[in-house]
MDTraj code that builds the backbone (N, CA, C; nanometers):
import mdtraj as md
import numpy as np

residues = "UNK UNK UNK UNK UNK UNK UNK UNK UNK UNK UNK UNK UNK UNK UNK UNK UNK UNK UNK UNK UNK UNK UNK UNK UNK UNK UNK UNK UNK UNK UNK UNK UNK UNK UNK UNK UNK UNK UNK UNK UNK UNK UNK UNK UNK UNK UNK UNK UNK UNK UNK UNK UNK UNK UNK UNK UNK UNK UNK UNK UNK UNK UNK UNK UNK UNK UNK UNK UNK UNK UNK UNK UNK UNK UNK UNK UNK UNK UNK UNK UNK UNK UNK UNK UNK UNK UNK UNK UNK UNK UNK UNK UNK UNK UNK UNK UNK UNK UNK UNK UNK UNK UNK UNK UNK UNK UNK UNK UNK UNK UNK UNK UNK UNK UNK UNK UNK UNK UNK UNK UNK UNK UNK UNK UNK UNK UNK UNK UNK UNK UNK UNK UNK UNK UNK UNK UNK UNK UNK UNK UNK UNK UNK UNK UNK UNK UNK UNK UNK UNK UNK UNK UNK UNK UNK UNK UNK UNK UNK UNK UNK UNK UNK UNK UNK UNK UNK UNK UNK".split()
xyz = np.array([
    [-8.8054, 0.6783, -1.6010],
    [-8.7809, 0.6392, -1.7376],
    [-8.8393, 0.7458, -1.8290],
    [-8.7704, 0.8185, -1.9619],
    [-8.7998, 0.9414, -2.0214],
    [-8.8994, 0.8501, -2.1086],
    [-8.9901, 0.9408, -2.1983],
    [-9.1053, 0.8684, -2.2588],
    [-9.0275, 0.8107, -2.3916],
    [-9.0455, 0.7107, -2.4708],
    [-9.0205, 0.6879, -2.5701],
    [-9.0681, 0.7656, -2.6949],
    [-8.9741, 0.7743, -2.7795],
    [-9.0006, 0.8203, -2.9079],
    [-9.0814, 0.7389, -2.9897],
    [-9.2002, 0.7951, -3.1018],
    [-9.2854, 0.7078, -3.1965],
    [-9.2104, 0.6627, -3.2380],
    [-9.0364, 0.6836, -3.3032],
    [-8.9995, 0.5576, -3.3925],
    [-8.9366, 0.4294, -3.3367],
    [-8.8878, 0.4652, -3.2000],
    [-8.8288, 0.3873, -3.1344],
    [-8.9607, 0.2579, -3.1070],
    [-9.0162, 0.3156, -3.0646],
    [-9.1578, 0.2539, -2.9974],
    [-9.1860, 0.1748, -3.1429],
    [-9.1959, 0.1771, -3.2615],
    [-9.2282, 0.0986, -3.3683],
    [-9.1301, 0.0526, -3.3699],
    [-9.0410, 0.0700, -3.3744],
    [-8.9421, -0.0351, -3.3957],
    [-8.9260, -0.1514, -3.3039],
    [-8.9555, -0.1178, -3.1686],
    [-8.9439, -0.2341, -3.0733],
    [-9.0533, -0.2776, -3.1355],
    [-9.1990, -0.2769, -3.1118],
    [-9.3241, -0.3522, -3.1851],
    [-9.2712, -0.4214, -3.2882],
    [-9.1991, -0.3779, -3.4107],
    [-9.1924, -0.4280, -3.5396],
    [-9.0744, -0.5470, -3.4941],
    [-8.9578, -0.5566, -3.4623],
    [-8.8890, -0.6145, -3.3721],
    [-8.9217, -0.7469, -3.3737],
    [-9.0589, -0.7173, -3.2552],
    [-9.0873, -0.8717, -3.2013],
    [-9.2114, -0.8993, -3.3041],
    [-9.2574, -0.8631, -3.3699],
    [-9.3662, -0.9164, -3.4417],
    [-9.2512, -1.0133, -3.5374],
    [-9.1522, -0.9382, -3.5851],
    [-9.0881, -1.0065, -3.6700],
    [-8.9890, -1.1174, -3.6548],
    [-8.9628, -1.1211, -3.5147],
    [-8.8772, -1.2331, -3.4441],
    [-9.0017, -1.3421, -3.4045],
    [-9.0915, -1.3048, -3.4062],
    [-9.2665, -1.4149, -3.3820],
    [-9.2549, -1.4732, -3.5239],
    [-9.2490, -1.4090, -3.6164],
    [-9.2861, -1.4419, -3.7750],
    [-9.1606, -1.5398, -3.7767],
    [-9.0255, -1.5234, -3.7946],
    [-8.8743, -1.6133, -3.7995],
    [-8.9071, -1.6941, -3.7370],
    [-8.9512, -1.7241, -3.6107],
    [-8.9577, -1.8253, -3.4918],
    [-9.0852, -1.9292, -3.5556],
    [-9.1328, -1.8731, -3.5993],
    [-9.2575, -1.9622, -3.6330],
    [-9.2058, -2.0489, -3.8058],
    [-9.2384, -1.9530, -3.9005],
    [-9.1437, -1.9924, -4.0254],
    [-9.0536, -2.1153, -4.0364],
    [-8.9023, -2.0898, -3.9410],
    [-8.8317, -2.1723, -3.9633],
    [-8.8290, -2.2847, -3.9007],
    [-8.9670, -2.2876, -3.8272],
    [-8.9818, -2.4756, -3.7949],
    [-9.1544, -2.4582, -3.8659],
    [-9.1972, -2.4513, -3.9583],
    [-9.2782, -2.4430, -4.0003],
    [-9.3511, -2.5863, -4.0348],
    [-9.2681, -2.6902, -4.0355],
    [-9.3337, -2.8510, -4.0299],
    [-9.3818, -2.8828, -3.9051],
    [-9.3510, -2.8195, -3.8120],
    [-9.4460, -2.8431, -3.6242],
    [-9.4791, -2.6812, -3.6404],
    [-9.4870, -2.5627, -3.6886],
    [-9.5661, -2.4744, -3.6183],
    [-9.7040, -2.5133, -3.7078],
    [-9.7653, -2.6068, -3.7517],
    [-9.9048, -2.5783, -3.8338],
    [-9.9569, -2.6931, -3.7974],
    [-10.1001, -2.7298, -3.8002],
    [-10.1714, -2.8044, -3.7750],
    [-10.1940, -2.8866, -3.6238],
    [-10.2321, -3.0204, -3.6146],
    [-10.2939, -3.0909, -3.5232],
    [-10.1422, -3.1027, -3.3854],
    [-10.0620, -3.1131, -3.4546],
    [-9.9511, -3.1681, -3.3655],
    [-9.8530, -3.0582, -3.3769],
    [-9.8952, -2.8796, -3.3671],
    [-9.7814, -2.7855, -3.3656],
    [-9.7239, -2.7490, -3.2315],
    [-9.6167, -2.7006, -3.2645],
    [-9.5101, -2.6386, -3.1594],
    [-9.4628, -2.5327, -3.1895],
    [-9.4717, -2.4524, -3.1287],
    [-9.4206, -2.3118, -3.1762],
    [-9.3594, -2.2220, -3.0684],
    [-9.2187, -2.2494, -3.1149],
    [-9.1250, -2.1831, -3.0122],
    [-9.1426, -2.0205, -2.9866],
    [-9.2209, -1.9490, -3.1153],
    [-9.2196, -1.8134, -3.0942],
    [-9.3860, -1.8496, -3.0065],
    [-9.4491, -1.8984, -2.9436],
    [-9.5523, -1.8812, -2.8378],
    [-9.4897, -1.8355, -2.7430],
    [-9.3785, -1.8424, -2.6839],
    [-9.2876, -1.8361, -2.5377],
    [-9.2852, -1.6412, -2.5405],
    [-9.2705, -1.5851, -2.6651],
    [-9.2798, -1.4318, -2.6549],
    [-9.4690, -1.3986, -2.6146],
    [-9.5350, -1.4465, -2.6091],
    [-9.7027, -1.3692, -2.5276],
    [-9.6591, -1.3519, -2.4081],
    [-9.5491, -1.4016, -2.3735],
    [-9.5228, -1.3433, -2.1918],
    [-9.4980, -1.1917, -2.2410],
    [-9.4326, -1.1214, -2.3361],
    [-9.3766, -0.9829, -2.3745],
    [-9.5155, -0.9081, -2.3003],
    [-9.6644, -0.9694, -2.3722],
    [-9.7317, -0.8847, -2.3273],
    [-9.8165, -0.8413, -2.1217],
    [-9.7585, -0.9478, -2.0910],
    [-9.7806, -0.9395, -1.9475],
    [-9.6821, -0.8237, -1.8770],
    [-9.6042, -0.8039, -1.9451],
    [-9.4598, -0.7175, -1.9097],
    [-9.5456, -0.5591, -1.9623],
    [-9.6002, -0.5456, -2.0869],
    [-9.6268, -0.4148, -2.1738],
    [-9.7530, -0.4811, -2.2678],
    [-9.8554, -0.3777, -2.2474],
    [-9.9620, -0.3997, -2.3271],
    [-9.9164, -0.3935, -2.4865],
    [-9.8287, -0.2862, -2.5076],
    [-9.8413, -0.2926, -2.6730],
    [-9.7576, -0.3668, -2.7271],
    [-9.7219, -0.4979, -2.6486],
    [-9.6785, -0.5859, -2.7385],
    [-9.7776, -0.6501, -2.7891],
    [-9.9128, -0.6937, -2.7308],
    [-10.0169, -0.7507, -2.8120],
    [-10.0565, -0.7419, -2.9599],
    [-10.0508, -0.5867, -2.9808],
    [-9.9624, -0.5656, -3.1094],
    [-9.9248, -0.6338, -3.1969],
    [-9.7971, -0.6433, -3.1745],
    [-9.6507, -0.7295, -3.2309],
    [-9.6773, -0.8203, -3.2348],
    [-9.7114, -0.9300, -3.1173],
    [-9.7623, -1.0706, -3.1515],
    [-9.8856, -1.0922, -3.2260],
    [-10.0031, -1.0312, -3.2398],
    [-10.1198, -1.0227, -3.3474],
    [-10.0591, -0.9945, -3.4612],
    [-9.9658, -0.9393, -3.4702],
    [-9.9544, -0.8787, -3.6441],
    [-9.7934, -1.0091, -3.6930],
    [-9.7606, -1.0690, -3.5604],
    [-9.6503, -1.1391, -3.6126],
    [-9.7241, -1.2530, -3.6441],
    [-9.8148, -1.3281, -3.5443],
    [-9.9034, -1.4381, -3.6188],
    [-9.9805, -1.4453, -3.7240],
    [-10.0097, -1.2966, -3.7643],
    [-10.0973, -1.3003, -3.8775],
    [-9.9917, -1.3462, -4.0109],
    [-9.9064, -1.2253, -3.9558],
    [-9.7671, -1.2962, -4.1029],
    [-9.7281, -1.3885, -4.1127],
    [-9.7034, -1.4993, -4.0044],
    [-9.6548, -1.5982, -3.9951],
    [-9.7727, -1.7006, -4.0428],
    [-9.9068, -1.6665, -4.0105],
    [-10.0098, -1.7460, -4.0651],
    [-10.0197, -1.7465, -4.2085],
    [-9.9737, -1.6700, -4.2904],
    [-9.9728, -1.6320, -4.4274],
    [-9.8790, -1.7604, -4.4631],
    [-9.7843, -1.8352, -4.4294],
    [-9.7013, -1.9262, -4.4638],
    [-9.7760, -2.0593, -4.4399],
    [-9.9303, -2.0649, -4.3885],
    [-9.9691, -2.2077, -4.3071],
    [-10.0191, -2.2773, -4.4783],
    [-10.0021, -2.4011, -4.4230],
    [-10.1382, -2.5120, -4.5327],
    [-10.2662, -2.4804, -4.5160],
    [-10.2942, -2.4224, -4.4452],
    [-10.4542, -2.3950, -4.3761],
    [-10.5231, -2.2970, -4.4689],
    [-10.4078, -2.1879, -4.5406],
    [-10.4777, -2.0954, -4.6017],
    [-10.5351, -1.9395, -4.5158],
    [-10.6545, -1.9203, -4.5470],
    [-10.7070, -1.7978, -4.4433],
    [-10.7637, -1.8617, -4.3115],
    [-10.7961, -1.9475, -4.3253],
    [-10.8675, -2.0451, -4.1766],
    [-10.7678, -1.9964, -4.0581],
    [-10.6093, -2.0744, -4.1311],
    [-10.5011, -1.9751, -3.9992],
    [-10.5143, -1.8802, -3.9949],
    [-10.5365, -1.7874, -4.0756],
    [-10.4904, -1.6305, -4.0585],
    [-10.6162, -1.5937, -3.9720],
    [-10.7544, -1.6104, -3.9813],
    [-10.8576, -1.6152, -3.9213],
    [-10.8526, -1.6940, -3.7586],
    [-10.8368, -1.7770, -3.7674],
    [-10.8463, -1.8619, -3.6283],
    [-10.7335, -1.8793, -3.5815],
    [-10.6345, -1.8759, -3.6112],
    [-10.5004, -1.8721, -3.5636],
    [-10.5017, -1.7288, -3.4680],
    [-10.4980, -1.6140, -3.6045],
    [-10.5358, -1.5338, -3.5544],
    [-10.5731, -1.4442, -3.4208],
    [-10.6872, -1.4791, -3.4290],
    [-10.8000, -1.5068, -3.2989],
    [-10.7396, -1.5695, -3.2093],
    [-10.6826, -1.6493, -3.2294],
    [-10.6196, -1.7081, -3.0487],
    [-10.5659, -1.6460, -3.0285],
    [-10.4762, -1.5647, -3.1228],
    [-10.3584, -1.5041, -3.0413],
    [-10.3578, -1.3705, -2.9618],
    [-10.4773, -1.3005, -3.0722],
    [-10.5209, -1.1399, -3.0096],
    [-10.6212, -1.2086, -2.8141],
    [-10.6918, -1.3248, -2.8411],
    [-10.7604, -1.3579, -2.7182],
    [-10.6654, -1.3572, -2.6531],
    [-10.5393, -1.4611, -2.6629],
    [-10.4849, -1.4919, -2.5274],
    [-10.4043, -1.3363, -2.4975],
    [-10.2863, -1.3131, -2.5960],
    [-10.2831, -1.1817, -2.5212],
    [-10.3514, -1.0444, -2.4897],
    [-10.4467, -1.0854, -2.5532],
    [-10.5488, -0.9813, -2.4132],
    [-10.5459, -1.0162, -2.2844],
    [-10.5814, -1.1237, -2.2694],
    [-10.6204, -1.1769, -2.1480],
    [-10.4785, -1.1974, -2.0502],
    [-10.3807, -1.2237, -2.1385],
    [-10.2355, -1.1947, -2.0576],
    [-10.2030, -1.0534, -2.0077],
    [-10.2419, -0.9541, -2.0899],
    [-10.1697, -0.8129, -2.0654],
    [-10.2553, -0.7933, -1.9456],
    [-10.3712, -0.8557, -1.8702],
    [-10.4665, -0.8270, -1.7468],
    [-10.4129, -0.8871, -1.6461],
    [-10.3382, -0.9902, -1.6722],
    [-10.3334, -1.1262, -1.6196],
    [-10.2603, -1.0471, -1.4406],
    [-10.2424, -1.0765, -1.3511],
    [-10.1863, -1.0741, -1.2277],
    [-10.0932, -1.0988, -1.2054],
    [-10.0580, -1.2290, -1.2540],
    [-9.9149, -1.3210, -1.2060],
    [-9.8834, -1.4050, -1.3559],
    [-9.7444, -1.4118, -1.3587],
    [-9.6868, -1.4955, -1.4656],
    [-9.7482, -1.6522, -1.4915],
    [-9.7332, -1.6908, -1.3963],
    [-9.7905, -1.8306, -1.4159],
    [-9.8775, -1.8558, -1.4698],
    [-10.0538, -1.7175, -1.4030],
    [-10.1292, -1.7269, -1.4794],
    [-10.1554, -1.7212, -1.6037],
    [-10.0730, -1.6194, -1.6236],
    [-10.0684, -1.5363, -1.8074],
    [-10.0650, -1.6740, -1.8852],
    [-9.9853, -1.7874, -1.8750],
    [-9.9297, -1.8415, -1.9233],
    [-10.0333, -1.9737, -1.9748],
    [-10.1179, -1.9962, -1.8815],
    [-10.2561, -2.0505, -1.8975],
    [-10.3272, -1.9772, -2.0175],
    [-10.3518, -1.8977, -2.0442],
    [-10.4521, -1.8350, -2.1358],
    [-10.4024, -1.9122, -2.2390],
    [-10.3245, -1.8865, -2.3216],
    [-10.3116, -1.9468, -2.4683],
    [-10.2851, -2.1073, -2.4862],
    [-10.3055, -2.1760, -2.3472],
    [-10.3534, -2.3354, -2.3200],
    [-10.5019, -2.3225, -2.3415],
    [-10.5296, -2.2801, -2.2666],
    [-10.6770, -2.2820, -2.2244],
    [-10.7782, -2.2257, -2.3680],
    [-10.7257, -2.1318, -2.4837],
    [-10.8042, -2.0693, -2.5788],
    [-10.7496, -2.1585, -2.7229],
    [-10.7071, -2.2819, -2.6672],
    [-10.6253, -2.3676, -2.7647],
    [-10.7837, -2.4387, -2.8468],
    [-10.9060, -2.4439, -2.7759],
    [-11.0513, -2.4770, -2.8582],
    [-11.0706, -2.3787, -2.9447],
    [-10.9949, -2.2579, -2.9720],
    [-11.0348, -2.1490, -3.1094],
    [-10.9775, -2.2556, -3.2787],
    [-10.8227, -2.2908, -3.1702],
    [-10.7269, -2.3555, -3.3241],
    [-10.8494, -2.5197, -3.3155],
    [-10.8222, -2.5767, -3.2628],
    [-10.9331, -2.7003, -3.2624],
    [-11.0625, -2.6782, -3.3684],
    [-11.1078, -2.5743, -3.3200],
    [-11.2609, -2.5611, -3.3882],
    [-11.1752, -2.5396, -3.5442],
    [-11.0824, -2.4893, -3.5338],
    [-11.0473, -2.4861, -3.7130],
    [-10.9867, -2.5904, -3.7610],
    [-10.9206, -2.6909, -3.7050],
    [-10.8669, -2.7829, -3.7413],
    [-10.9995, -2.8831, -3.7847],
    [-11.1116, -2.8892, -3.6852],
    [-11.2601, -2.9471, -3.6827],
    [-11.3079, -2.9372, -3.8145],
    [-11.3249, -2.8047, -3.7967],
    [-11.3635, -2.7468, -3.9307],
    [-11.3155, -2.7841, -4.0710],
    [-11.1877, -2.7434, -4.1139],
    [-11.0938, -2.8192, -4.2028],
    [-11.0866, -2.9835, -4.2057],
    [-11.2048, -3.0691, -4.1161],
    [-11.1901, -3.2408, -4.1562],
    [-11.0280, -3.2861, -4.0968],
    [-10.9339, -3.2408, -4.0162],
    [-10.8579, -3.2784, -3.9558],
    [-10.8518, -3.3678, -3.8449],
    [-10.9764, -3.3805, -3.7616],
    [-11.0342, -3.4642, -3.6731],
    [-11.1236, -3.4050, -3.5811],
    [-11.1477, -3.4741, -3.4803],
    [-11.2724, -3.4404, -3.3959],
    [-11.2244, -3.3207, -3.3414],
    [-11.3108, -3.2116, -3.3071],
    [-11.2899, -3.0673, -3.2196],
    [-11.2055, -3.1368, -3.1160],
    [-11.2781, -3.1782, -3.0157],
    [-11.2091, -3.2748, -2.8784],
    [-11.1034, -3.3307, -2.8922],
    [-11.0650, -3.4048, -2.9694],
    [-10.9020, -3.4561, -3.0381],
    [-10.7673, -3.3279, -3.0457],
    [-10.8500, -3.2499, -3.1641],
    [-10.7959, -3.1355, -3.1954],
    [-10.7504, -3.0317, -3.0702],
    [-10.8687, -2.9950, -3.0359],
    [-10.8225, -2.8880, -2.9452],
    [-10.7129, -2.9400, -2.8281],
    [-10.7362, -3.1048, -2.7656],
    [-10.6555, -3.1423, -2.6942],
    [-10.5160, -3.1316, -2.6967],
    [-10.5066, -3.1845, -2.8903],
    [-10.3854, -3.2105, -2.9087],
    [-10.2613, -3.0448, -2.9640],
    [-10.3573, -2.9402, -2.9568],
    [-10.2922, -2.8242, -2.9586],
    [-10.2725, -2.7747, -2.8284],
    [-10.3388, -2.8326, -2.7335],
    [-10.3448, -2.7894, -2.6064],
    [-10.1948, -2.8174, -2.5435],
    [-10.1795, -2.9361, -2.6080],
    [-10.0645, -3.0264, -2.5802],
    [-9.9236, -2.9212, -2.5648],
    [-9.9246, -2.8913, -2.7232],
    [-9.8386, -2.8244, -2.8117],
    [-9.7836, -2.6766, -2.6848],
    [-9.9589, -2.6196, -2.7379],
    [-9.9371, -2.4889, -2.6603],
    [-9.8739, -2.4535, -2.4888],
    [-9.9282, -2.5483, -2.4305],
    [-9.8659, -2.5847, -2.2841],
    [-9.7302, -2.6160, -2.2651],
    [-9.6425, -2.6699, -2.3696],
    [-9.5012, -2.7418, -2.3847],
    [-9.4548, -2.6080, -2.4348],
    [-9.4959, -2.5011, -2.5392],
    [-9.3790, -2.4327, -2.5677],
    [-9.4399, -2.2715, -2.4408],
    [-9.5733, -2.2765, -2.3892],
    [-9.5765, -2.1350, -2.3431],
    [-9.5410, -2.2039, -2.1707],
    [-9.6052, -2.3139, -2.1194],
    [-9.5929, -2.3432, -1.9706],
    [-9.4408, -2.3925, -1.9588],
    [-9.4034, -2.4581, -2.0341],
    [-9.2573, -2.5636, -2.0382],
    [-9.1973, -2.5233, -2.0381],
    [-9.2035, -2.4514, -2.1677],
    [-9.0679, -2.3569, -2.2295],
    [-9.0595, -2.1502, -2.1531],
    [-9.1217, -2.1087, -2.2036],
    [-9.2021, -1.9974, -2.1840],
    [-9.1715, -1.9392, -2.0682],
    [-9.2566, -2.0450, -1.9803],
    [-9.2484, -1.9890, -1.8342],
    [-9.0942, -1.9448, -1.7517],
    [-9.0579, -2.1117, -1.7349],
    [-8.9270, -2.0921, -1.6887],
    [-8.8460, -1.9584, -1.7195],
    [-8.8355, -1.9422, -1.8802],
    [-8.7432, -1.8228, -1.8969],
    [-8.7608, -1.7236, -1.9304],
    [-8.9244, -1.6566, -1.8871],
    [-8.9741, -1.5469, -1.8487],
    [-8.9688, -1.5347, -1.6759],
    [-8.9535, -1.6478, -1.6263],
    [-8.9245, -1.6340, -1.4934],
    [-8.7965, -1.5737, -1.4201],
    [-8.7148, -1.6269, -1.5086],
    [-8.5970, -1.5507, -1.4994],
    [-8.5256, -1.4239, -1.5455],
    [-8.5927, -1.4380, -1.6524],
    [-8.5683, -1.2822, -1.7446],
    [-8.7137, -1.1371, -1.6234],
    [-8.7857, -1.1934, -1.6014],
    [-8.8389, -1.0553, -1.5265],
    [-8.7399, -1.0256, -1.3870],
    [-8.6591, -1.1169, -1.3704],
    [-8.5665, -1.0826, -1.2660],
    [-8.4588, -0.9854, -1.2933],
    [-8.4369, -0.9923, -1.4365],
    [-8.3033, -0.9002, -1.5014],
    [-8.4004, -0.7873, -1.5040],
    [-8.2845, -0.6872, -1.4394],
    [-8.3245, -0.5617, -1.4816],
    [-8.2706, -0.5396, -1.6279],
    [-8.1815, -0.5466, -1.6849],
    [-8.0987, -0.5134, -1.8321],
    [-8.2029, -0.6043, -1.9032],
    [-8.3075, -0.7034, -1.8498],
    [-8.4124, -0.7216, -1.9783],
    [-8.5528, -0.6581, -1.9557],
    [-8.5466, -0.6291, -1.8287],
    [-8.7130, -0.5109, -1.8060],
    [-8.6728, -0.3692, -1.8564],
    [-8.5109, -0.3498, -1.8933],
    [-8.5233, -0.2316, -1.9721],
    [-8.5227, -0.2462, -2.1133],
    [-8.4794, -0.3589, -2.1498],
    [-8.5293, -0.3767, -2.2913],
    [-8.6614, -0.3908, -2.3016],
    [-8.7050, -0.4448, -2.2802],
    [-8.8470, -0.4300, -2.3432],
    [-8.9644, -0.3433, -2.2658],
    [-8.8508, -0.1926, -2.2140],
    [-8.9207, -0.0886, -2.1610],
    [-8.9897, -0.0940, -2.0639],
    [-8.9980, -0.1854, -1.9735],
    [-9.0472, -0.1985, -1.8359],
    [-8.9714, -0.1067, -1.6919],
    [-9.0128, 0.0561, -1.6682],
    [-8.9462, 0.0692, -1.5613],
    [-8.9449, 0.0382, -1.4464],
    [-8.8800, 0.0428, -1.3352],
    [-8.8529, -0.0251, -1.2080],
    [-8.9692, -0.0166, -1.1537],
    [-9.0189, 0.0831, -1.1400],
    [-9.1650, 0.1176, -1.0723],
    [-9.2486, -0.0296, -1.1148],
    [-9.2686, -0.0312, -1.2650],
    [-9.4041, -0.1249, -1.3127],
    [-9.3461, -0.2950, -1.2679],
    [-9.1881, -0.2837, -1.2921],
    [-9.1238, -0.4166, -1.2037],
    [-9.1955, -0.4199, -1.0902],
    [-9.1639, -0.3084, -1.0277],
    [-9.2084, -0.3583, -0.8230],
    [-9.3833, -0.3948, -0.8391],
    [-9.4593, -0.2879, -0.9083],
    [-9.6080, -0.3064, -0.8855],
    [-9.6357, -0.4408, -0.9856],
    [-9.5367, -0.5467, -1.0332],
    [-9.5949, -0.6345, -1.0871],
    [-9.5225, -0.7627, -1.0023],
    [-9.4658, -0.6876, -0.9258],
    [-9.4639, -0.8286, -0.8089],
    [-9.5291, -0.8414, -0.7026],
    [-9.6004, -0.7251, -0.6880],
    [-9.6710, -0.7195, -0.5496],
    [-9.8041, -0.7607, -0.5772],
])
top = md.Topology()
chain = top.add_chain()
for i, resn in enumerate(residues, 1):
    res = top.add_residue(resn, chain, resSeq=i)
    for name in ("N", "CA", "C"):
        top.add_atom(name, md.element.get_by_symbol(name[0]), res)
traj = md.Trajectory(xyz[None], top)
């Protein structure tokens, strides 16, 4: 695979940050608070595939946090979950696992919901846990499971054959 060009390479980044921001936005009555869903969570698999999508999804949640009721609390703690989990995805081993992280770092949004008088941390974090597991394990998984099988989508989002084989073994 020849190296990518800087503009190309921003443009894919800018891309998905901005298809994270649309995805989130236009269900914006379930992407915010105690009981959200957020169909653009299902793209943090991007970064198990390529580190610099972490990127794209940090800078698409931040924009997309700019639209919350929460104010800066989202942009802050929202935030923060999202740069945690995909860190911890772009390391991750196996898909399945990746997919755990942004369940499991669902006590960052809790502690802000806590915080904000929305209800108990323990309530909170559960009930995003909920959320986050339904659109990244439910949704997410399945059709990152299938899409790392396409080659015509490991070349979209710049994955060559080589990093395919060494990410199945």
């Amino acid at each position: 695979m020849q190296k990518e060009k800087p503009a190309a390479k921003i443009a894919r980044l800018a891309a998905v940050a901005a298809i994270y921001v649309v995805l989130t936005v236009a269900v914006a009555p379930i992407a915010f608070g105690p009981l959200q869903f957020r169909i653009s969570e299902i793209l943090v698999f991007l970064c198990f595939f390529r580190r610099d999508y972490c990127l794209s999804l940090i800078a698409g949640c931040a924009l997309a946090n700019l639209f919350s009721p929460f104010g800066w609390y989202d942009l802050v703690f929202g935030t923060l979950h999202t740069a945690v989990s995909v860190a911890a995805i772009s390391f991750s081993p196996k898909l399945w696992v990746a997919g755990l992280f942004p369940v499991a770092f669902s006590f960052i949004i809790g502690a802000e919901l806590a915080l904000l008088g929305e209800g108990p941390f323990w309530l909170m974090t559960v009930s995003v846990m909920a959320g986050e597991a339904l659109a990244v394990m439910g949704l997410g998984l399945p059709v990152f499971t299938l899409l790392s099988k396409n080659k015509g989508f490991l070349k979209a989002v710049g994955v060559s054959e080589k990093q395919s084989n060494e990410q199945k073994s």
